[in-house]
N, C-alpha and C positions, 0 to 999 in steps of 0.2 A: 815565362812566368808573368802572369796578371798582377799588375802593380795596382793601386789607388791613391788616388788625389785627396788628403787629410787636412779638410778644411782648417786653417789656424783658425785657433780661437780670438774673438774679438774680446777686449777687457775695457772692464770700468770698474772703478771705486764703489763696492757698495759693503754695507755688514747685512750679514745674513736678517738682522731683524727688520730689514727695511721689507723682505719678506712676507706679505701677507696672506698668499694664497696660494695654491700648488699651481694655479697657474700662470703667476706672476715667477714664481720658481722656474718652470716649464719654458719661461719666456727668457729668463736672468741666462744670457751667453758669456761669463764672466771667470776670471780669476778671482783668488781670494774664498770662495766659499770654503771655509774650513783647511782655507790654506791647498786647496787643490783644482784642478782644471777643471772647469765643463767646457765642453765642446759638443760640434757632431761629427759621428764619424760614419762612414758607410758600412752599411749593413755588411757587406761580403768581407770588411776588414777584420771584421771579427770570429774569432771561434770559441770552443768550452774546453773546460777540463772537467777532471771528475769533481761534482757538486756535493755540498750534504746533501741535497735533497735531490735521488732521482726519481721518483712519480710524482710528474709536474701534470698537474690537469686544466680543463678548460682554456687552453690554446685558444680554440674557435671564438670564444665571447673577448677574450682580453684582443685578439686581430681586431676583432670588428670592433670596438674601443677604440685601437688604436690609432683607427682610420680615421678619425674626428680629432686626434692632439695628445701625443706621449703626457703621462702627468706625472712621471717620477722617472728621472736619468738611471741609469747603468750603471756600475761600476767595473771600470775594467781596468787592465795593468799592461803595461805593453810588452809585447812579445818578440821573437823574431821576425824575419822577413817582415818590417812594416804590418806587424799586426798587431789585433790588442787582442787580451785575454781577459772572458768573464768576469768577472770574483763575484759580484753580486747582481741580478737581477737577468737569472739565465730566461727565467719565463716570458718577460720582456723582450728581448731579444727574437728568442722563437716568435710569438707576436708578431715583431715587427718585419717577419721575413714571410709570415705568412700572409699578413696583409698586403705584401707584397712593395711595402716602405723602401727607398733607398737609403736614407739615413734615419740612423737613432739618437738621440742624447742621450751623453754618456760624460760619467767625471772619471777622470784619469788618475790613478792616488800612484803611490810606490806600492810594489809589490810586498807582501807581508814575510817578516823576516824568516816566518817557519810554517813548516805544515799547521801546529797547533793554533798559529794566528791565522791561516785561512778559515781553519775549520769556524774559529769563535766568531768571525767576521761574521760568515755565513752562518751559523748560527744566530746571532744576534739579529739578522735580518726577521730572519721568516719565524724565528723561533714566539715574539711576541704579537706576532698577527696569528698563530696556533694554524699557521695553514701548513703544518710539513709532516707527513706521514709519521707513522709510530716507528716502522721499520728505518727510516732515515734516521729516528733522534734516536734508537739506540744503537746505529753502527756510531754514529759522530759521538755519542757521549762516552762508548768505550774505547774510540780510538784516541779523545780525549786522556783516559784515563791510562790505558796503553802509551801515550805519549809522559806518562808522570803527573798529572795532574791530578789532587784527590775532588772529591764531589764536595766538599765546602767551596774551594776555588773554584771550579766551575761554576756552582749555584752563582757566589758573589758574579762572579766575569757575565753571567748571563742573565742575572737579576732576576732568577729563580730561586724558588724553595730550597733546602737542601734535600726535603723529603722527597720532594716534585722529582729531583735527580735522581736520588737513591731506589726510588721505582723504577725509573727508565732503564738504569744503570742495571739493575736487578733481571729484566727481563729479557738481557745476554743470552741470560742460561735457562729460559725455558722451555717447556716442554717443546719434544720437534714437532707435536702436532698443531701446540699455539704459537710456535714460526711462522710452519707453513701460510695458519689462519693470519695473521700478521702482516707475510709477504705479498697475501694476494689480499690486502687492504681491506678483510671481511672484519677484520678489528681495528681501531686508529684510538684509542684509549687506554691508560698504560694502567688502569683501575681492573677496567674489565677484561686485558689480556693477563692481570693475573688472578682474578678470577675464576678466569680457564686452565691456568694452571693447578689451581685449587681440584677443578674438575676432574683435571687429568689421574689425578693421587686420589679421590676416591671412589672413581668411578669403575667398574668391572668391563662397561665398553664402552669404551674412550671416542669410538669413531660414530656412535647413536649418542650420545647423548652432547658431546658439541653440537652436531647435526639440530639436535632441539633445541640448540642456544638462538641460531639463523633466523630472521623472519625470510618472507617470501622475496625479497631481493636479493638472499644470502648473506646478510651485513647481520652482526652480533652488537647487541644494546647492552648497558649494563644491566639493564633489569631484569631480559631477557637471562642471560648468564647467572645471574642472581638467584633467581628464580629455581635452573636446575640445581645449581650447588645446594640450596634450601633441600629440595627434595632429596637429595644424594645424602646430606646428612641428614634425614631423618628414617631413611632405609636402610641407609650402614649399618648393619648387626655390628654389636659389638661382642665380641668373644668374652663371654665368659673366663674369669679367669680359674683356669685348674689347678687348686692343689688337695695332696694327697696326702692324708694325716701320715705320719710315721711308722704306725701300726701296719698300717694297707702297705706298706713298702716291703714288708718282710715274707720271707716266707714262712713255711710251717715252722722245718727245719734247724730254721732260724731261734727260736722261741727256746728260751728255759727250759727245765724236763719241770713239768705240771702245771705248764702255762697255756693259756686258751687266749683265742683273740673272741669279741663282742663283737654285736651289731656297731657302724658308727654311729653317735653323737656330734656333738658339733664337735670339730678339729681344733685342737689347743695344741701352741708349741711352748712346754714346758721346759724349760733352761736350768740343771740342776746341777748343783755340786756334790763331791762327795771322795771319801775314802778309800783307797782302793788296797788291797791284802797286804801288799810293801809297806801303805802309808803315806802314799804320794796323792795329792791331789788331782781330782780325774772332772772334766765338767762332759757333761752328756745332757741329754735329752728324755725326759720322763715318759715312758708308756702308757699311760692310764688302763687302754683297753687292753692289756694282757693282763690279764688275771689269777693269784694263785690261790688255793685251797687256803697258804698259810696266809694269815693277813696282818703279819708282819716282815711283808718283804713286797719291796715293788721292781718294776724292770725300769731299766735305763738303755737309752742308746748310746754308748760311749764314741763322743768327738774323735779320739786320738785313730782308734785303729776300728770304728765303725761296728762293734762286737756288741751283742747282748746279754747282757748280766743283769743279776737276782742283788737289789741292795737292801740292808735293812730300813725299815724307814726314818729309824731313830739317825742313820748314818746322814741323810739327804738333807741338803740344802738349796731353796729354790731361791733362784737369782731373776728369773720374768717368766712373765706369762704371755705369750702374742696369741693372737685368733690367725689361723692358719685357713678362715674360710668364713 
């Protein structure tokens, strides 16, 4: 097994604010910074575990960076077998193995007492330089939330909005087609992936009209996105709503013996009360368009058992009027 030689750190007295520039930082080999270790360590002593963020880009420009003077140390925690483990600053790291560095600067802290203080760790880093993928912040805000945590404590712990959370959080559960667009980083805005979710609900084909979200790189803008939702709500027919006056529900059959149904008119629902041959109180629904020869009697559609009867009008009492159309 390949051991490594772990340079001790050399120490001196200083406060962090004597500090004036990352590369006075970069140079500071000391204990004391915030109570924990910088040192260097070689590059092969180190490995990764699972990150919040895994699509880390531009490798190539931060190597070639790197080859001229690291300007912000590692964070790592020490591991088995003589090793140390990431916690923050994997992109760094890769960098510096590709520039092909022997050592990195790195501060050594204690390892975090739980999974939920890795996550915020890491969060905290990259979260306010807004460089970590859409799809990163919403596995790490729901395993957050999965771990007990509600979205005010997060917002506070990560010195965001609560709303800013409550988006991200939200887009857990959307649609599988703006995942997929998501995972393959065609969207990194948590505005405009729901948006797309907007799209997805009223759209009749879901897979041409994301498609018209794309510019010619295949990458989705909000305006872009914007734009078809615009159109999709102004094409949406809206369904008329149907209803069917009471008359039209009946059959012939149905009707009093010398009653006729009419052309309709505008549809009224007539709410009436009345007496019924016992003497019990009966509430139904008034026919207008049946019509009888005698024109002192009108029809009712009676509530209880749905039956049509001949009342007199003197007996009727009207309770509302609604428009049924």
């Amino acid at each position: 097994m390949k051991t490594f030689k772990v340079t001790k750190a050399k120490t001196q007295t200083f406060k962090p604010t004597n500090i004036k520039s990352l590369t006075e930082f970069n140079g500071a080999i000391a204990a004391g910074v915030n109570g924990k270790v910088l040192t260097k360590l070689p590059v092969e002593s180190i490995e990764v575990r699972p990150q919040v963020r895994t699509v880390i880009e531009n490798i190539d420009e931060l190597a070639e960076s790197m080859k001229s003077g690291q300007l912000m140390p590692i964070t790592v925690i020490k591991g088995e077998n003589n090793k140390y483990v990431v916690l923050q600053g994997e992109r760094r790291w890769l960098a510096a193995k590709k520039a092909g560095l022997e050592t990195v600067e790195a501060i050594v802290v204690d390892a975090p007492v739980s999974d939920s203080e890795r996550i915020f760790g890491q969060l905290t880093e990259n979260i306010q330089r807004d460089n970590m993928k859409l799809q990163d912040l919403i596995q790490s805000i729901s395993q957050l939330i999965q771990n007990g945590f509600n979205q005010t404590e997060i917002a506070a712990r990560l010195g965001k909005d609560r709303t800013y959370i409550s988006r991200i959080a939200a887009l857990a559960s959307s649609k599988k087609e703006v995942l997929k667009l998501i995972v393959d980083c065609a969207v990194n805005d948590a505005q405009t992936a729901q948006i797309l979710n907007n799209i997805c609900e009223k759209s009749t084909n879901i897979a041409k009209d994301l498609e018209a979200c794309k510019d010619k790189d295949g990458l989705i803008s909000r305006g872009s996105a914007q734009a078809v939702l615009d159109r999709l709500q102004k094409i949406v027919p809206q369904k008329p709503k149907k209803v069917v006056a009471f008359e039209d529900r009946l059959k012939k059959k149905d009707f009093p013996r010398g009653y006729r149904r009419v052309p309709a008119g505008k549809a009224l629902g007539i709410q009436v009360e009345f007496l019924d041959e016992a003497g019990e109180k009966v509430s139904g629904n008034l026919l207008p368009r049946l019509l009888s020869d005698r024109h002192d009697e009108v029809c009712v559609l009676r509530e209880d058992n749905k039956t049509v009867v001949a009342v007199p009008v003197d007996k009727i009492r009207i309770r509302m009027i609604d428009e049924l159309a």
